[in-house]
TORDO-788355 format. One line per 10 residues: number of its first residue (from 1); their letters; for each residue x, y, z of C-alpha. Coordinates in nm, 4 decimals. Example, Ala and Ser with C-alpha at 12.3 -4.5 7.8 and 13.67 -1.06 7.14 Angstrom:
1	AS	1.2300 -0.4500 0.7800  1.3670 -0.1060 0.7140
***
This chain:
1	XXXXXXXXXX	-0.7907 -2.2523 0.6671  -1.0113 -1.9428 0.7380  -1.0207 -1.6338 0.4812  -1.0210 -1.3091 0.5706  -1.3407 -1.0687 0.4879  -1.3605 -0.8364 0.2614  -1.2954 -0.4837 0.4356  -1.4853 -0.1705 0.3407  -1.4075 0.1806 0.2144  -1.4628 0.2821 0.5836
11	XXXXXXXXXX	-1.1280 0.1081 0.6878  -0.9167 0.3102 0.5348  -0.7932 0.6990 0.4964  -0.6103 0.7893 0.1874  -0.7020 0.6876 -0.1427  -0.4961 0.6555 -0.4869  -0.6724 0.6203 -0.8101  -0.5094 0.4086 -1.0892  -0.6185 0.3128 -1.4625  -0.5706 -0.0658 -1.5491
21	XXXXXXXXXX	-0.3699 -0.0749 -1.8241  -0.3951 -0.3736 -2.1406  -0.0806 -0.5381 -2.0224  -0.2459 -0.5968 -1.6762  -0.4816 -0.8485 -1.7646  -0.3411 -1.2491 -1.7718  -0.4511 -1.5460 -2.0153  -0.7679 -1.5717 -1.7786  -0.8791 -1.2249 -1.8758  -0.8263 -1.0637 -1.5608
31	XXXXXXXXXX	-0.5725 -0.8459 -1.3408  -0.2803 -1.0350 -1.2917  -0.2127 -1.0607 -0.8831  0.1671 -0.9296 -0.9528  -0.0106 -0.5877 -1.0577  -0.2153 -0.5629 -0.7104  0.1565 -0.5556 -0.6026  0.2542 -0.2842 -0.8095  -0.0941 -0.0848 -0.7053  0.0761 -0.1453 -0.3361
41	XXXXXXXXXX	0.3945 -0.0126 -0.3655  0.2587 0.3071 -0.6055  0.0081 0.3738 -0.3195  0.2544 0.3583 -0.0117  0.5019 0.5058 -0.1898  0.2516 0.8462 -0.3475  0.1593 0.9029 -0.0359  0.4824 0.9366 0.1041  0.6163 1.1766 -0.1645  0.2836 1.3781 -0.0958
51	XXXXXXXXXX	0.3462 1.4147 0.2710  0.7142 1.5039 0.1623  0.8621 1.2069 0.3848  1.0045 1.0541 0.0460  1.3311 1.1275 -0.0794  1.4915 0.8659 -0.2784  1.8473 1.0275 -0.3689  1.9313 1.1789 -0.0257  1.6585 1.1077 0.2073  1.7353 0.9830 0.5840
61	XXXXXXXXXX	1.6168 0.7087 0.6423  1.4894 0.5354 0.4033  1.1828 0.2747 0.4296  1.2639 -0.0510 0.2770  0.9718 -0.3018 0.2070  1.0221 -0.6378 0.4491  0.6602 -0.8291 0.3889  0.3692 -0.7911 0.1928  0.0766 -0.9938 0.1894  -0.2287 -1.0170 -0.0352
71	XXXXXXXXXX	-0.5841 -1.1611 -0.0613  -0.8198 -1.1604 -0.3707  -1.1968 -1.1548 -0.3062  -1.3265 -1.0665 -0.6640  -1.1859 -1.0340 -1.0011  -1.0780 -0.6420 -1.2060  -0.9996 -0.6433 -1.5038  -0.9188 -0.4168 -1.8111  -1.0845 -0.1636 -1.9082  -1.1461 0.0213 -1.5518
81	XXXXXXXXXX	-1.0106 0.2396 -1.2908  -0.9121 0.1222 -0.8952  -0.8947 0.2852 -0.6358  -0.6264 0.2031 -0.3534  -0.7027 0.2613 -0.0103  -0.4295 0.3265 0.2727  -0.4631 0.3286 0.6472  -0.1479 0.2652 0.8973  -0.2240 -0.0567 1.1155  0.0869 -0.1099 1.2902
91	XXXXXXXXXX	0.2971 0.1790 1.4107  0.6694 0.0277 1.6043  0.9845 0.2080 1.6734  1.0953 0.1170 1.3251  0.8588 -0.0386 1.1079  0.5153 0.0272 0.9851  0.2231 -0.1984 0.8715  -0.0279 -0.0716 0.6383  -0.3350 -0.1947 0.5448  -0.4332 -0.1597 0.1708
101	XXXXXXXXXX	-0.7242 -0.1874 0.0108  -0.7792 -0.2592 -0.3695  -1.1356 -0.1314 -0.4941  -1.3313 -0.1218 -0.8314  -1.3859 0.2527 -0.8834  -1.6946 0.3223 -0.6739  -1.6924 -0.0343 -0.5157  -1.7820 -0.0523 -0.1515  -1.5994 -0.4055 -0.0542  -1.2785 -0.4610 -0.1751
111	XXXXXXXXXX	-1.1771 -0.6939 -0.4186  -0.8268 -0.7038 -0.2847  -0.6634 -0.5996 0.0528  -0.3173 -0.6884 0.2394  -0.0016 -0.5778 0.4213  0.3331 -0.3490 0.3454  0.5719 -0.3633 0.5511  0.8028 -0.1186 0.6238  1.1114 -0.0854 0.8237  1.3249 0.2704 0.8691
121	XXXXXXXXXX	1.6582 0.1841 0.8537  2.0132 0.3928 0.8301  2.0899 0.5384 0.4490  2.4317 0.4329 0.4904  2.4953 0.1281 0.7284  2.1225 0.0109 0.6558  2.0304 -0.0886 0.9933  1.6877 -0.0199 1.1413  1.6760 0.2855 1.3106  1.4053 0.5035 1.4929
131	XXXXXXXXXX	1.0909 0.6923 1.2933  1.1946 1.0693 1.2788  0.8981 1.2895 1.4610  0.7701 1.4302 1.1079  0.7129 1.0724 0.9651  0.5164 0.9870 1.2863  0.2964 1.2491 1.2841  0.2121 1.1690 0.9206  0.1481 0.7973 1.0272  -0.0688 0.9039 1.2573
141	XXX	-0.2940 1.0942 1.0525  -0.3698 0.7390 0.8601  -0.4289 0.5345 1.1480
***
């Protein structure tokens, strides 16, 4: 089974800093890999309120999350800040793939990286539908 690299700072274009918090860290005395998870989804999901594509009470459409994926390549832990790189790999007629990064503050190779998935669909019948213009343009300023 081959592994992945570990990608650089260079591969991605938005960042999101977070703090580790106590409750992070597992019995082995480091991040938990649910929390990278969590990092993910707050990363995706900032950016999209920031770019004013996000509204989760009347918003249409909404993105719902159909696939993650996540390697580890080196151990954070508590106390220390991450930052969360985002870059749009995979632009369809309905879905988007980013690619996310999860670095030590300053770090230049990540020490976690993966996939979100995610796929417009309908508010109300919840079948995939077409990326408005606005959303697109915003992907593509990420790519």
């Amino acid at each position: 089974m081959s592994r992945p690299a570990a990608p650089s700072r260079s591969n991605f274009r938005h960042w999101q800093r977070f703090t580790t918090r106590w409750a992070d860290n597992d019995a082995y005395g480091h991040v938990n890999n649910t929390v990278y998870y969590q990092w993910f989804d707050s990363a995706v999901n900032a950016w999209l309120v920031a770019q004013g594509l996000l509204d989760i009470v009347a918003g249409d459409p909404i993105a719902l999350v159909v696939e993650t994926r996540c390697s580890y390549f080196a151990s954070l832990k508590f106390p220390g800040d991450v930052e969360v790189g985002l870059a749009v790999a995979e632009l369809g007629r309905s879905s988007v793939r980013y690619r996310i990064g999860v670095f030590a503050a300053g770090g230049e190779q990540a020490a976690a990286a993966g996939d979100f998935v995610h796929v417009a669909v309908d508010r109300e019948s919840r079948r995939p539908t077409a990326w408005p213009d606005g959303w697109r343009s915003a992907f593509a300023r990420i790519s």
